[in-house]
C-alpha positions, -999 to +999 in steps of 0.1 A: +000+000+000+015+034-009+007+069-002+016+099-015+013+131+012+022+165+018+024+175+052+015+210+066+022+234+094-011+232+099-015+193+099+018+191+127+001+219+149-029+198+147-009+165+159+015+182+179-022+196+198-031+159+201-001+138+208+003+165+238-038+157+248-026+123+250-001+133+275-027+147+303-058+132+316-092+142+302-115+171+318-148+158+337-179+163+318-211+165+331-231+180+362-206+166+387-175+188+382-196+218+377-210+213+412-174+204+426-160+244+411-195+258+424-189+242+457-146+258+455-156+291+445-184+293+471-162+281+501-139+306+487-162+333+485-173+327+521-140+331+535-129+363+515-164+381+530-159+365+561-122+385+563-136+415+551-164+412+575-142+406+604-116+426+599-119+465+595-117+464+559-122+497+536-121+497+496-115+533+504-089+526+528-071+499+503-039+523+491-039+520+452-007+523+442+008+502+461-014+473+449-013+484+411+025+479+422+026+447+437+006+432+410+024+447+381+054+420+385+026+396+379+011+409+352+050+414+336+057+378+346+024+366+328+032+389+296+068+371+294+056+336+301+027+342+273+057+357+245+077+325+259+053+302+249+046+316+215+083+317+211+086+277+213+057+267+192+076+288+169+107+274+172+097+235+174+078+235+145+102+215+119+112+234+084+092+231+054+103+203+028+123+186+056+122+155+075+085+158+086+068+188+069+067+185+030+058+160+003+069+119+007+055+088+001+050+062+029+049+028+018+035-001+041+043-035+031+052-068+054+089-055+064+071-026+076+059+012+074+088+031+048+088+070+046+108+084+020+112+120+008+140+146-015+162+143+025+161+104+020+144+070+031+135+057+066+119+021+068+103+014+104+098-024+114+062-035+129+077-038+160+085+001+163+046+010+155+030+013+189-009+026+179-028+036+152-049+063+158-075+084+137-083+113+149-103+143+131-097+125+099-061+125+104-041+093+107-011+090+132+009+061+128+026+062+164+059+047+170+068+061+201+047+081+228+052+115+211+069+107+173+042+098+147+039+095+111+013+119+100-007+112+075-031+140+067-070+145+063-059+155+031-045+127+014-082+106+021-112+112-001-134+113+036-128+104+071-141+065+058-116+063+039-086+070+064-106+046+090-106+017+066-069+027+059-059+030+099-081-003+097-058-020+068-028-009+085-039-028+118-046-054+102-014-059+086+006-050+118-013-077+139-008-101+110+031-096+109+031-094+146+016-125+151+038-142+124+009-154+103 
């Protein structure tokens, strides 16, 4: 089976957004967790009036500028770690037309899953592919817990398509794992 792909900035940014999902547990859903934040922001609600009730507390005596001061090396800190993180997406996303981004053609046979593009030719064994995973149309062929072979939305006619393909590849991989 052979594919011809090209893959975008926008296609890593997409996978990079999920392989790094993978990493942290899901949010709660449902009435439960809603109930559970009510419940935090209420107990801490209570004990901010209960302060300002006990203690002799003025807005009018609060002295402004020295709390506009004391929170501005917050608001700098925040600023810097916001710039920071733009920074690294930046700099981590890989060049175009090299060894991720660009056009190549990944070939899956019975010795395994071969990427090959103008930089050269990788071939990984069945044993490196960990999980095949579909996601948003997208397939990731993962053979490690962060380092996938994307293969774009793109490159399939409709999301049946690139399940039946995920499907195919799974297929294959058990079959050659198993020795059959």
């Amino acid at each position: 089976m052979i594919k011809e792909i090209t893959v975008t900035k926008d296609d890593y940014k997409a996978y990079s957004k999920f392989a790094c999902s993978k990493l942290t547990p899901p949010r709660e859903k449902g009435l439960i967790p809603f109930f559970k934040n009510l419940a935090v922001w209420l107990v801490v609600t209570v004990v901010f009036f209960t302060i300002f009730q006990t203690t002799d507390f003025s807005v009018s005596k609060l002295h402004w500028p020295t709390a506009l001061a004391t929170s501005l090396p917050f608001l700098i800190f925040i600023f810097v770690f916001i710039g920071n993180l733009k920074k690294i997406e930046r700099n981590s996303t890989p060049n175009e037309n090299g060894l991720m981004l660009g056009k190549r053609i990944i070939e899956i046979n019975d010795s395994g899953i071969t990427d090959s593009n103008s930089l050269g030719t990788c071939t990984y064994s069945w044993h490196a592919l960990q999980e095949v995973v579909v996601h948003e149309g997208n397939v990731y062929l993962f053979l490690d817990t962060m380092l996938a072979q994307i293969i774009p939305y793109s490159t399939f006619v409709n999301k049946d398509e690139a399940e039946e393909f995920a499907k195919n590849i799974d297929k294959l991989h058990n079959r050659v794992a198993r020795g059959v």
